[in-house]
N, CA, C and O atoms as a Tripos MOL2 file, in Angstrom:
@<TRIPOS>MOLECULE
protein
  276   275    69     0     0
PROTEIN
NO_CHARGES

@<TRIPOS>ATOM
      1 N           0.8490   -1.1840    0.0000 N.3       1 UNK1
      2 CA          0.0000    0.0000    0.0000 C.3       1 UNK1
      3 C           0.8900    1.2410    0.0000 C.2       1 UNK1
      4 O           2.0580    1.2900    0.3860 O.2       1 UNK1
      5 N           0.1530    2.2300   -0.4930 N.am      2 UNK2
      6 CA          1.5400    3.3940   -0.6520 C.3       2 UNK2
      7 C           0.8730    4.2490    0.4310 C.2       2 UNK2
      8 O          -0.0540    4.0410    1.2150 O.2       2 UNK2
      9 N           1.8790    5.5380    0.1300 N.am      3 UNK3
     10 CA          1.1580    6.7260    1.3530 C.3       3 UNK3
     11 C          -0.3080    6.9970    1.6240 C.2       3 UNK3
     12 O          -1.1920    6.7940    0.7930 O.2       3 UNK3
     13 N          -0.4700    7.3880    2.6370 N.am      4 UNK4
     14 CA         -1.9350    8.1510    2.9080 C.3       4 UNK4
     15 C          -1.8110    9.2880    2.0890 C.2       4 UNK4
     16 O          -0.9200   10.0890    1.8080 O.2       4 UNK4
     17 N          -3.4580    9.0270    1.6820 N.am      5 UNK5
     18 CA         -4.1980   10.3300    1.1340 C.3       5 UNK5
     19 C          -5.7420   11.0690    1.8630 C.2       5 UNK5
     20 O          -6.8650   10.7390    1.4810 O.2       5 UNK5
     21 N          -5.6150   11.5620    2.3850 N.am      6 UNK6
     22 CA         -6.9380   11.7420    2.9070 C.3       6 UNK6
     23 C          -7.4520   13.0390    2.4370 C.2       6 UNK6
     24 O          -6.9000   14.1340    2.5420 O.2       6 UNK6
     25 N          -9.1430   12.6230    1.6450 N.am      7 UNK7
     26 CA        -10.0040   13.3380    1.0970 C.3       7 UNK7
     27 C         -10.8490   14.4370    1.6670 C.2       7 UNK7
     28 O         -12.0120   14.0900    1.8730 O.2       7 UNK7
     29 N         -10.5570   15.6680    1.9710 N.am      8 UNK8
     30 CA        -11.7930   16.5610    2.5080 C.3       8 UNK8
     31 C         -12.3300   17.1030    1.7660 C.2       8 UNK8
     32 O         -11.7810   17.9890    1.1110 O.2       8 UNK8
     33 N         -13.6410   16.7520    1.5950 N.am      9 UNK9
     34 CA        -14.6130   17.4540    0.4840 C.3       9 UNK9
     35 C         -15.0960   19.2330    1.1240 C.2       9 UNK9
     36 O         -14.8060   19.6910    2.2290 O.2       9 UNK9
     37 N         -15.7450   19.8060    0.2130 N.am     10 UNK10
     38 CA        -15.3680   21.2980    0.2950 C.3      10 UNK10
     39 C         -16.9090   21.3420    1.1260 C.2      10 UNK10
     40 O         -17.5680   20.3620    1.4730 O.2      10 UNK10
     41 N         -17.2320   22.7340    1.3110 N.am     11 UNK11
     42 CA        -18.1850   23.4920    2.3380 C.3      11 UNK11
     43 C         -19.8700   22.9980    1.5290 C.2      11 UNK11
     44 O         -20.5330   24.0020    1.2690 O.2      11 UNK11
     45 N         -20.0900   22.5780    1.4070 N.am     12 UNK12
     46 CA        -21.4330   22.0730    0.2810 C.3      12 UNK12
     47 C         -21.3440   20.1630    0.3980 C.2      12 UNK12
     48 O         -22.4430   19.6210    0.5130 O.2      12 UNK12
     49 N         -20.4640   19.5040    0.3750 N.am     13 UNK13
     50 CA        -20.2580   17.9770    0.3340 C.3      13 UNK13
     51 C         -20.1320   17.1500    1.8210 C.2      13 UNK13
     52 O         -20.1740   17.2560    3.0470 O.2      13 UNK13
     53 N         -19.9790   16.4190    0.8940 N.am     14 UNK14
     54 CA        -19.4650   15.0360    1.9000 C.3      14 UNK14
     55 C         -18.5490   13.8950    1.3930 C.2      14 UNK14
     56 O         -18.2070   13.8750    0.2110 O.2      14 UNK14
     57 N         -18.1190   12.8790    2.3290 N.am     15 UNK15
     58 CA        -17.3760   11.6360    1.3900 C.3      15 UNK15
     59 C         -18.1550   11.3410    0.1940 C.2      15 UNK15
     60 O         -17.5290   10.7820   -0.7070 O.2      15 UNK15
     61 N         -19.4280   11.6040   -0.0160 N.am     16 UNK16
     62 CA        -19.7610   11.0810   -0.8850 C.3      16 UNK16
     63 C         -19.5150   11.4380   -2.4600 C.2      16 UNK16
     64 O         -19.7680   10.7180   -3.4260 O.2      16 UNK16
     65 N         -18.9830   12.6720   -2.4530 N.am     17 UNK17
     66 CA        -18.2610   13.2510   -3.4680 C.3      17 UNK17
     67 C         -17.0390   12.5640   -3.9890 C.2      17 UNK17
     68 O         -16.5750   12.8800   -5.0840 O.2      17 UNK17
     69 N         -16.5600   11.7350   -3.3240 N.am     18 UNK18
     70 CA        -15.2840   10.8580   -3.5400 C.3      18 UNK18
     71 C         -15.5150    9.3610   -4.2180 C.2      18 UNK18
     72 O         -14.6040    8.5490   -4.3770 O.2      18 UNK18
     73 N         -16.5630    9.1970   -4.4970 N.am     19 UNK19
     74 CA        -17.0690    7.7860   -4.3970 C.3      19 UNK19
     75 C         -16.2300    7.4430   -6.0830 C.2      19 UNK19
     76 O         -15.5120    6.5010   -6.4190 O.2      19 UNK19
     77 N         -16.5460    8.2470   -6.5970 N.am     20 UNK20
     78 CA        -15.5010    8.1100   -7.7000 C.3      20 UNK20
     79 C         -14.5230    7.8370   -7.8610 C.2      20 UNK20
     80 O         -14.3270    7.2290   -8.9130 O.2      20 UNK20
     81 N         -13.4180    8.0770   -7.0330 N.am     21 UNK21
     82 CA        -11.9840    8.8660   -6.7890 C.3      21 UNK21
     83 C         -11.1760    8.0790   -6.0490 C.2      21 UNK21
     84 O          -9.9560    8.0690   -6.2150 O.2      21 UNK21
     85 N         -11.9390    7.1830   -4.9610 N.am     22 UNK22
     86 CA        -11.3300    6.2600   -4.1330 C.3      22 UNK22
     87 C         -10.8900    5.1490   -5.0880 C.2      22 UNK22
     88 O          -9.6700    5.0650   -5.2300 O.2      22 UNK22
     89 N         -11.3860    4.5780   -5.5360 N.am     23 UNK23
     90 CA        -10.7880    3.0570   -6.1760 C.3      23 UNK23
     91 C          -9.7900    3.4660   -7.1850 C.2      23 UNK23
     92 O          -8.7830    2.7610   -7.1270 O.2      23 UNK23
     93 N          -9.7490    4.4840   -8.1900 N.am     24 UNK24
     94 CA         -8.5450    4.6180   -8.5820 C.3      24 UNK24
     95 C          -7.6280    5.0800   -7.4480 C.2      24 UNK24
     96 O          -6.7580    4.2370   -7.2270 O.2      24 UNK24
     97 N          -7.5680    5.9460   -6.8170 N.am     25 UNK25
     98 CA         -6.2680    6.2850   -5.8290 C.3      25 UNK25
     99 C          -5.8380    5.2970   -5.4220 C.2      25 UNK25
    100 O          -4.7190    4.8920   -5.7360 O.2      25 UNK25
    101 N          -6.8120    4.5410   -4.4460 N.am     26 UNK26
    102 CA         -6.0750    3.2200   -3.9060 C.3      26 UNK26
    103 C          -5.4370    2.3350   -4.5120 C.2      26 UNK26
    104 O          -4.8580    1.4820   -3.8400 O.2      26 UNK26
    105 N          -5.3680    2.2960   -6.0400 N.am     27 UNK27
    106 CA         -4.1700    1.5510   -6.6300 C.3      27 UNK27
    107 C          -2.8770    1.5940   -5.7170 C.2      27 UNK27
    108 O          -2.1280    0.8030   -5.1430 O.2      27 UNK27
    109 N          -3.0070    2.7570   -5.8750 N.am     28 UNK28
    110 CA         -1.4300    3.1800   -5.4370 C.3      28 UNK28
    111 C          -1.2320    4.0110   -4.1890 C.2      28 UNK28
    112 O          -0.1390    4.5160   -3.9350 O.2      28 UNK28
    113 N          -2.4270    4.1710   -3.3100 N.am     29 UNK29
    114 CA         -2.4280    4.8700   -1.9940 C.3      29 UNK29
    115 C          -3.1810    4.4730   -1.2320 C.2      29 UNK29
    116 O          -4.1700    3.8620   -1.6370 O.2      29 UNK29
    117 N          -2.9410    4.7150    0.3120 N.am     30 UNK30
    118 CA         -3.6570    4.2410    1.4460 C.3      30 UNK30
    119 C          -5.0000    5.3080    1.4560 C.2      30 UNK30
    120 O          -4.9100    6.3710    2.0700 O.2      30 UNK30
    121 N          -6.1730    4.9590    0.7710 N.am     31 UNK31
    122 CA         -6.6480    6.2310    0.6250 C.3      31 UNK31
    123 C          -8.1380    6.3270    1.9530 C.2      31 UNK31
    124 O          -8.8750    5.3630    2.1640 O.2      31 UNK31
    125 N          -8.2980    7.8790    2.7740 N.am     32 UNK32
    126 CA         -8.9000    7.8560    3.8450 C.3      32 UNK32
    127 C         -10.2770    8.9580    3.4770 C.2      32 UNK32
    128 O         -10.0750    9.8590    2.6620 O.2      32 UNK32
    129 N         -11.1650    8.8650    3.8970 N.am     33 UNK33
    130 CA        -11.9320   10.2670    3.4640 C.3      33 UNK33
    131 C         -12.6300   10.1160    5.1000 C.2      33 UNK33
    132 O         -12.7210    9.2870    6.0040 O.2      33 UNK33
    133 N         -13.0450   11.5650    4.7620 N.am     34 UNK34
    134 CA        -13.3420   11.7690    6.0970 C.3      34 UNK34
    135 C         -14.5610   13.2210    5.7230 C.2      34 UNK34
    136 O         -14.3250   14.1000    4.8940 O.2      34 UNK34
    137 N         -16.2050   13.1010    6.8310 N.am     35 UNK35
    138 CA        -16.8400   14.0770    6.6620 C.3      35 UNK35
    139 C         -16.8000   15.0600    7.7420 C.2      35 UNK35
    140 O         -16.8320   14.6410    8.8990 O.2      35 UNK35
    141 N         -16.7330   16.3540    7.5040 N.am     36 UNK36
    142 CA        -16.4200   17.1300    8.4820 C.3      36 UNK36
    143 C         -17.7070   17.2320    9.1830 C.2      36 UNK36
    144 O         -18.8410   16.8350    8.9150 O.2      36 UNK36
    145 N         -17.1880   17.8870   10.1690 N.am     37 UNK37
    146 CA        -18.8240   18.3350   11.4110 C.3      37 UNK37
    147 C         -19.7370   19.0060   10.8940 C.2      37 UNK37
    148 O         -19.3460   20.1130   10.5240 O.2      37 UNK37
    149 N         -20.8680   18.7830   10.7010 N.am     38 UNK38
    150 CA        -21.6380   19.2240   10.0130 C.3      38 UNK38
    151 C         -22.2060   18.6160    8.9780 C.2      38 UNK38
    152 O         -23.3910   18.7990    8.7020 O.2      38 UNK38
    153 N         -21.5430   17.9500    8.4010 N.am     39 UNK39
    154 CA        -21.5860   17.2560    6.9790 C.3      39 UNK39
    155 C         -21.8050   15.6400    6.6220 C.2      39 UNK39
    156 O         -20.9390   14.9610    7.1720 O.2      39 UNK39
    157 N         -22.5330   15.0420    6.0170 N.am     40 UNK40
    158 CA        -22.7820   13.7520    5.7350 C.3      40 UNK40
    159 C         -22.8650   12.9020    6.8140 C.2      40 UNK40
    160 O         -23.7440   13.2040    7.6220 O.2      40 UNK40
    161 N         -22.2350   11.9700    7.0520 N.am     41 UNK41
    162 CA        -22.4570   11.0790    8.6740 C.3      41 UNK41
    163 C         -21.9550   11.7210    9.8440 C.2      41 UNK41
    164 O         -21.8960   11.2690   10.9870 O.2      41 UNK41
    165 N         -21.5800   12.8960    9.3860 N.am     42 UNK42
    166 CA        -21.0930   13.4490   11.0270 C.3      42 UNK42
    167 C         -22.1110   15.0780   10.9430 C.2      42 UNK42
    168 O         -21.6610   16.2020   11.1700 O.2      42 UNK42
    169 N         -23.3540   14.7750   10.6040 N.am     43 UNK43
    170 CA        -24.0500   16.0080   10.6870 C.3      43 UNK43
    171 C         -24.1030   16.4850   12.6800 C.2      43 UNK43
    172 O         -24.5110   17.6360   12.8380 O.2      43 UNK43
    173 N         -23.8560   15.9610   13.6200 N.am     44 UNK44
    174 CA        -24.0860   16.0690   14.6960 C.3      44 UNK44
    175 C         -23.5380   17.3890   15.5530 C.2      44 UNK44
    176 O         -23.6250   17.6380   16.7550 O.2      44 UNK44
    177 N         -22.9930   18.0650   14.5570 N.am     45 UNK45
    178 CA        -22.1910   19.2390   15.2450 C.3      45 UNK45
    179 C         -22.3970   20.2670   14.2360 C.2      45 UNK45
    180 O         -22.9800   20.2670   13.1520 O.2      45 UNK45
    181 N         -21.7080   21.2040   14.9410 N.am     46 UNK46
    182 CA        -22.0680   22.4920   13.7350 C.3      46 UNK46
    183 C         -19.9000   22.8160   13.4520 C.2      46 UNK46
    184 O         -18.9130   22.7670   14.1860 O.2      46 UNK46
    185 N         -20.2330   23.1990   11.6030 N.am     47 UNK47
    186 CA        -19.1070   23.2430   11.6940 C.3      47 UNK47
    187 C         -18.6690   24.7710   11.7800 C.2      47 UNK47
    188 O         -19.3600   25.7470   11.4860 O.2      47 UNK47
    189 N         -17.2960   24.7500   12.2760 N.am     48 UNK48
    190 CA        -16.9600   26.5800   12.7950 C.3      48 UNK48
    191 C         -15.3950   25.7700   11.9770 C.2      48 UNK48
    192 O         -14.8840   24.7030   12.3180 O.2      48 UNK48
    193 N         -14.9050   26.7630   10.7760 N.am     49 UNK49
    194 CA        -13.9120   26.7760   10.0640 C.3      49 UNK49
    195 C         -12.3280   26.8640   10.7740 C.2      49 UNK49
    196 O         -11.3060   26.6230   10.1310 O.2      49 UNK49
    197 N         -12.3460   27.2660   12.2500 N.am     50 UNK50
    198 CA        -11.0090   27.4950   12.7560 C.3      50 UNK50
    199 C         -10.7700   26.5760   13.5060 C.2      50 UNK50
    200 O          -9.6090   26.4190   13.8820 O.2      50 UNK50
    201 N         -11.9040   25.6110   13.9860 N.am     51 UNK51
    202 CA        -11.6040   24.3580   14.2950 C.3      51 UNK51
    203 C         -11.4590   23.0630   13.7140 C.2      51 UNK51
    204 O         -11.3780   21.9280   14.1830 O.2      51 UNK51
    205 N         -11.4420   23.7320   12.1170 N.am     52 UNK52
    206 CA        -10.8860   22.5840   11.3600 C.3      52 UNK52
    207 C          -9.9230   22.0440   11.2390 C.2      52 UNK52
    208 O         -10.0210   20.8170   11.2430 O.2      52 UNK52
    209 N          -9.0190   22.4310   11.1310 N.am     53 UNK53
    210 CA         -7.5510   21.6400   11.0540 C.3      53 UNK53
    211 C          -6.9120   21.2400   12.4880 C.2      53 UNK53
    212 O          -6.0910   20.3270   12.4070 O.2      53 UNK53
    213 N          -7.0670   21.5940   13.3770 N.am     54 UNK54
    214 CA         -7.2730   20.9970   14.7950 C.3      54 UNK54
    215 C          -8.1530   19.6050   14.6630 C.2      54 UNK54
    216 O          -7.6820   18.4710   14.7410 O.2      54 UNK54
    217 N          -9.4820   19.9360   14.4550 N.am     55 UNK55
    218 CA        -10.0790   18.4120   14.4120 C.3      55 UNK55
    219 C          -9.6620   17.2820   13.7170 C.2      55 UNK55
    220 O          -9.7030   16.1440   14.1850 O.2      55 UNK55
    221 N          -9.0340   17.7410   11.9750 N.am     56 UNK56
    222 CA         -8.7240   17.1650   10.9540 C.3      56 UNK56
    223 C          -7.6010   16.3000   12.3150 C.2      56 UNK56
    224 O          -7.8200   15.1960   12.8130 O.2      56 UNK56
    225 N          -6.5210   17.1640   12.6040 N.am     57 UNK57
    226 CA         -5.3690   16.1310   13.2230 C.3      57 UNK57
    227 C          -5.7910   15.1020   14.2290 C.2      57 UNK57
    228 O          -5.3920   13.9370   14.2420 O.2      57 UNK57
    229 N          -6.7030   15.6870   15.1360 N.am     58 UNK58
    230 CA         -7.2710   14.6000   15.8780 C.3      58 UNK58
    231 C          -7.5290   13.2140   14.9350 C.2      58 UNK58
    232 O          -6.9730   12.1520   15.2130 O.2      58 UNK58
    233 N          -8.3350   13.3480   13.9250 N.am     59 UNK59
    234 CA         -9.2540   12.7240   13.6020 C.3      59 UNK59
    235 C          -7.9490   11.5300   12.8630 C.2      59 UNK59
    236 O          -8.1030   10.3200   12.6930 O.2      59 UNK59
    237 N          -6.7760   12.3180   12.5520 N.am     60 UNK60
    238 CA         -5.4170   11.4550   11.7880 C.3      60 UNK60
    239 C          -4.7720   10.7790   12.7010 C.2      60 UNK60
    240 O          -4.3900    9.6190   12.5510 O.2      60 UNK60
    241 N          -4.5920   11.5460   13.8270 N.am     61 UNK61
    242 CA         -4.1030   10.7010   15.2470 C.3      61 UNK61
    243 C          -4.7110    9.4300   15.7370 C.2      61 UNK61
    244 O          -4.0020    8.4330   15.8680 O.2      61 UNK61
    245 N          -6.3980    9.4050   16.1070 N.am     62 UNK62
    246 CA         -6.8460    8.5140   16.4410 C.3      62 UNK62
    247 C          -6.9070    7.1380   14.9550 C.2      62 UNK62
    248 O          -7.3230    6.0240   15.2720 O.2      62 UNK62
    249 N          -6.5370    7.3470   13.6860 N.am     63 UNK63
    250 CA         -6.2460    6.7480   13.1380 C.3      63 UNK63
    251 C          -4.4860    6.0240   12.4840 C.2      63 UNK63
    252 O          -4.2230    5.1230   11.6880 O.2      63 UNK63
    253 N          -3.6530    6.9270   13.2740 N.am     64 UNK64
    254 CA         -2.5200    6.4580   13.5100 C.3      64 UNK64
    255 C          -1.7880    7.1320   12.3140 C.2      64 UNK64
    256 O          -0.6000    6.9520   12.0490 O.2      64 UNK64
    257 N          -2.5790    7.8680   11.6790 N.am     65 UNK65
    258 CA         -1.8460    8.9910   10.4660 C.3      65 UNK65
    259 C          -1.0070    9.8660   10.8560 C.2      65 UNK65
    260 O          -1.3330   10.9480   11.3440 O.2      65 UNK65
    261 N           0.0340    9.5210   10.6960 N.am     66 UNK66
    262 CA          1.6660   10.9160   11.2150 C.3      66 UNK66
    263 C           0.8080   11.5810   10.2120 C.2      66 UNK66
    264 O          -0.1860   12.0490   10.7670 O.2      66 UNK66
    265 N           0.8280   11.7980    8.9230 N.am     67 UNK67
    266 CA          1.2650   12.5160    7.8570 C.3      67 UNK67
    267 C           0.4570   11.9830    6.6560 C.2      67 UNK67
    268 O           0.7900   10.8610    6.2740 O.2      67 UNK67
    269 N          -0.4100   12.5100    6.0860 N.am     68 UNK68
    270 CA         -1.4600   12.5590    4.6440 C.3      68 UNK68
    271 C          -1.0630   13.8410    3.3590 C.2      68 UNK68
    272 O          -0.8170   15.0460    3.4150 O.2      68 UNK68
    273 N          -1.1600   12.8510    2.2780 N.am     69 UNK69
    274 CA         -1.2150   14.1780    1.3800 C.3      69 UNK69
    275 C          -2.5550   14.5980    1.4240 C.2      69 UNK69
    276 O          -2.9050   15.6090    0.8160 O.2      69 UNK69
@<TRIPOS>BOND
     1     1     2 1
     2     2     3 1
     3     3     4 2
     4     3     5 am
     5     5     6 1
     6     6     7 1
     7     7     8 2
     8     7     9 am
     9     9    10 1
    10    10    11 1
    11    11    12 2
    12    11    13 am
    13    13    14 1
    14    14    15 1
    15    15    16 2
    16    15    17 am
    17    17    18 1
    18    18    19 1
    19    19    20 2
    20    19    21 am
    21    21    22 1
    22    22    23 1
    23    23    24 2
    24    23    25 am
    25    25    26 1
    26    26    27 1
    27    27    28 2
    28    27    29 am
    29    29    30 1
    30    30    31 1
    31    31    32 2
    32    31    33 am
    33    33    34 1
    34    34    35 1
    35    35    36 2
    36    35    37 am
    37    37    38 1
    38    38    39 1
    39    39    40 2
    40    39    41 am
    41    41    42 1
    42    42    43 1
    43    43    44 2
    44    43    45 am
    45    45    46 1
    46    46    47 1
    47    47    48 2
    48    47    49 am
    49    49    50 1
    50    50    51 1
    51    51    52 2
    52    51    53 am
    53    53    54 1
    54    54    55 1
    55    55    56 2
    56    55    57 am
    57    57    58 1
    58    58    59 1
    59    59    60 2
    60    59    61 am
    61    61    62 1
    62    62    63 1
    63    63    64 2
    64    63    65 am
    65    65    66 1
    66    66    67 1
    67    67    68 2
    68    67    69 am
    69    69    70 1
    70    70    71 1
    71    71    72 2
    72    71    73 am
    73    73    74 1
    74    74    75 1
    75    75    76 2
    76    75    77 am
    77    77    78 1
    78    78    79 1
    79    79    80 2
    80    79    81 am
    81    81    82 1
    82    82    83 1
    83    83    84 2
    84    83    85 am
    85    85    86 1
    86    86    87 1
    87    87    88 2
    88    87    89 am
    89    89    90 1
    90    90    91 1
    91    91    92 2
    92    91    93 am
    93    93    94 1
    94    94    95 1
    95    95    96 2
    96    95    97 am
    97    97    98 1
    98    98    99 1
    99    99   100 2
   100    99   101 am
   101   101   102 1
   102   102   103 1
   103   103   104 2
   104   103   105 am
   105   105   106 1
   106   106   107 1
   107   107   108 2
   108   107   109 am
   109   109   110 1
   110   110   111 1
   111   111   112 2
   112   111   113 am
   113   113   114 1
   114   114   115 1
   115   115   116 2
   116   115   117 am
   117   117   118 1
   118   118   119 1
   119   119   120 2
   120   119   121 am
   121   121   122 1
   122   122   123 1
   123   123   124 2
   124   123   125 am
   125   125   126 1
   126   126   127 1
   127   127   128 2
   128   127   129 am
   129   129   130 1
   130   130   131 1
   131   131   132 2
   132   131   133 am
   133   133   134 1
   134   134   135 1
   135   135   136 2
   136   135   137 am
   137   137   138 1
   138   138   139 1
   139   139   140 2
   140   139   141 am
   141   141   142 1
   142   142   143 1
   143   143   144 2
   144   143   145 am
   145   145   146 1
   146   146   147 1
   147   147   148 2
   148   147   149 am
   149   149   150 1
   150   150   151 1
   151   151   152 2
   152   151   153 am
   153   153   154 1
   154   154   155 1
   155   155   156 2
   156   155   157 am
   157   157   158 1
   158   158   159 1
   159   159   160 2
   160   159   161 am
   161   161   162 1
   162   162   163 1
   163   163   164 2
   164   163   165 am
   165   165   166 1
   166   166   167 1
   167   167   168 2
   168   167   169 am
   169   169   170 1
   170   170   171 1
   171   171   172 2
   172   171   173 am
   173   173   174 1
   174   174   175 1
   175   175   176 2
   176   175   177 am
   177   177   178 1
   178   178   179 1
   179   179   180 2
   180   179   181 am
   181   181   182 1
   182   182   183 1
   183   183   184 2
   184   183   185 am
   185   185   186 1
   186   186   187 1
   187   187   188 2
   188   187   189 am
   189   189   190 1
   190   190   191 1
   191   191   192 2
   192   191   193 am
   193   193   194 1
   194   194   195 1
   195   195   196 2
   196   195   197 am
   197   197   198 1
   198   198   199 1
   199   199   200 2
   200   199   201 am
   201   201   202 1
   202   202   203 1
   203   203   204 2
   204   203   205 am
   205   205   206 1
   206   206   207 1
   207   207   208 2
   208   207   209 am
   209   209   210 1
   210   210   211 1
   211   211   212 2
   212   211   213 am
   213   213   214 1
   214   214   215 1
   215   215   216 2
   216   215   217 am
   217   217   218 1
   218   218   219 1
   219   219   220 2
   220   219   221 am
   221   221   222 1
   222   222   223 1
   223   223   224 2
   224   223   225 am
   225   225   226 1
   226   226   227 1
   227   227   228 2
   228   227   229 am
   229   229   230 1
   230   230   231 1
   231   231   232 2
   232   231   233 am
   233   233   234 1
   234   234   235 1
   235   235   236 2
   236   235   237 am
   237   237   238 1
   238   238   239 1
   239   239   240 2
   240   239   241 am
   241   241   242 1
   242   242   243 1
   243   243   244 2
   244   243   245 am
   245   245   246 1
   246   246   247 1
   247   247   248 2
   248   247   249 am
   249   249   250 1
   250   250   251 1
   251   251   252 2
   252   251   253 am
   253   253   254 1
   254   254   255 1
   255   255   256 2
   256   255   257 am
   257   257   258 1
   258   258   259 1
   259   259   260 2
   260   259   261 am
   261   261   262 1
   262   262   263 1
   263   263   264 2
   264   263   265 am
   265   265   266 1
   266   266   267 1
   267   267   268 2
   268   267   269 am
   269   269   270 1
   270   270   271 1
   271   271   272 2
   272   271   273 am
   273   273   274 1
   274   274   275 1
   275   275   276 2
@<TRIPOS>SUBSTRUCTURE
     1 UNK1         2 RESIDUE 1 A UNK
     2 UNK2         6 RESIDUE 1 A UNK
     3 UNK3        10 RESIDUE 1 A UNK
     4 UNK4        14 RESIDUE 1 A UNK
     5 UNK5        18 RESIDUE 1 A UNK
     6 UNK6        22 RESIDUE 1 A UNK
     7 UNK7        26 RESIDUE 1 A UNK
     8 UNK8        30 RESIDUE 1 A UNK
     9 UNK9        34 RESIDUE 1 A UNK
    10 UNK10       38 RESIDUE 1 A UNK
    11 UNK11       42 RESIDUE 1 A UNK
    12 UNK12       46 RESIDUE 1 A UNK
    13 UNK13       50 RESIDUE 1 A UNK
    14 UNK14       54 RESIDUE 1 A UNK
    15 UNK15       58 RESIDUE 1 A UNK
    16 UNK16       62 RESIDUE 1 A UNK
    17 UNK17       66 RESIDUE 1 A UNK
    18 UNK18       70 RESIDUE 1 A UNK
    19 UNK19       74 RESIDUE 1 A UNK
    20 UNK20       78 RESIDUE 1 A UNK
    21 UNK21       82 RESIDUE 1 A UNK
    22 UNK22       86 RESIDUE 1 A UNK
    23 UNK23       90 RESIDUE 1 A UNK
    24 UNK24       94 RESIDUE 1 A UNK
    25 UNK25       98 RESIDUE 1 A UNK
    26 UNK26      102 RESIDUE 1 A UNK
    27 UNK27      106 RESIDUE 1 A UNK
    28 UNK28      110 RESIDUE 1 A UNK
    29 UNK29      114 RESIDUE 1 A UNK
    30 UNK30      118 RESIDUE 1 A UNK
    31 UNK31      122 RESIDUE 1 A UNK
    32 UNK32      126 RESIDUE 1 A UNK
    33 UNK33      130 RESIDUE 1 A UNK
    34 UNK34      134 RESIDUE 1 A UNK
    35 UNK35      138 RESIDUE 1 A UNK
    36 UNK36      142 RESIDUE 1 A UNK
    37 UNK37      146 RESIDUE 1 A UNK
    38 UNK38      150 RESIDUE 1 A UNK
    39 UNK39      154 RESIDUE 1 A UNK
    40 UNK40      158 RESIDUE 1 A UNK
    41 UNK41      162 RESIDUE 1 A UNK
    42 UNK42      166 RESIDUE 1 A UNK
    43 UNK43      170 RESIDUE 1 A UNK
    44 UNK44      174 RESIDUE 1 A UNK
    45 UNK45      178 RESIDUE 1 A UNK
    46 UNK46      182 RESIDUE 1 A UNK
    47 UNK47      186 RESIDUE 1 A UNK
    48 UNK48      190 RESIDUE 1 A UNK
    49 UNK49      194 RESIDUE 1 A UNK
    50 UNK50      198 RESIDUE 1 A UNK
    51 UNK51      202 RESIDUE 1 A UNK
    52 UNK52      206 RESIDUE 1 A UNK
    53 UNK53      210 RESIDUE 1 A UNK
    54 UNK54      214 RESIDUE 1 A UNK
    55 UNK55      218 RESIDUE 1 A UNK
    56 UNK56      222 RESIDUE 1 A UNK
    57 UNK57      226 RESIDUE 1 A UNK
    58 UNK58      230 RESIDUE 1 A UNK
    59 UNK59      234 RESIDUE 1 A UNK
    60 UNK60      238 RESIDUE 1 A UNK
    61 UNK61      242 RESIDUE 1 A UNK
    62 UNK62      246 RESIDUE 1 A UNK
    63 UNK63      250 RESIDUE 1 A UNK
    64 UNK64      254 RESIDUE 1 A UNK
    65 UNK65      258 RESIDUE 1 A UNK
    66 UNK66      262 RESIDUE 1 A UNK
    67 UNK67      266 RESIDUE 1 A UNK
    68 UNK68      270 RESIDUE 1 A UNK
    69 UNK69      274 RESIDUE 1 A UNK
């Protein structure tokens, strides 16, 4: 398996925008998608933009991701 890639879809989506995109990447990458707060299976929160990349790392940590393109 090659490097992680993990997918964040933009302010309007969800993983489900990726559904395309995953099976080619994973040829050649460990590939992860993930829906932000607010959005698709994680509608349960509201999302606030400056706690994004804070959460994003959590969310790489508890999956054991040092490092994603």
């Amino acid at each position: 398996m090659g490097a992680p890639v993990v997918l964040i879809h933009g302010l309007a989506g969800s993983t489900k925008w990726w559904s395309r995109n995953v099976a080619a990447l994973a040829r050649n990458h460990e590939v992860h998608t993930v829906d932000l707060v607010g959005f698709g299976q994680n509608r349960g929160g509201r999302f606030v933009l400056s706690e994004a990349a804070g959460m994003l790392a959590h969310w790489m940590r508890l999956r054991g991701l040092q490092q994603a393109t």
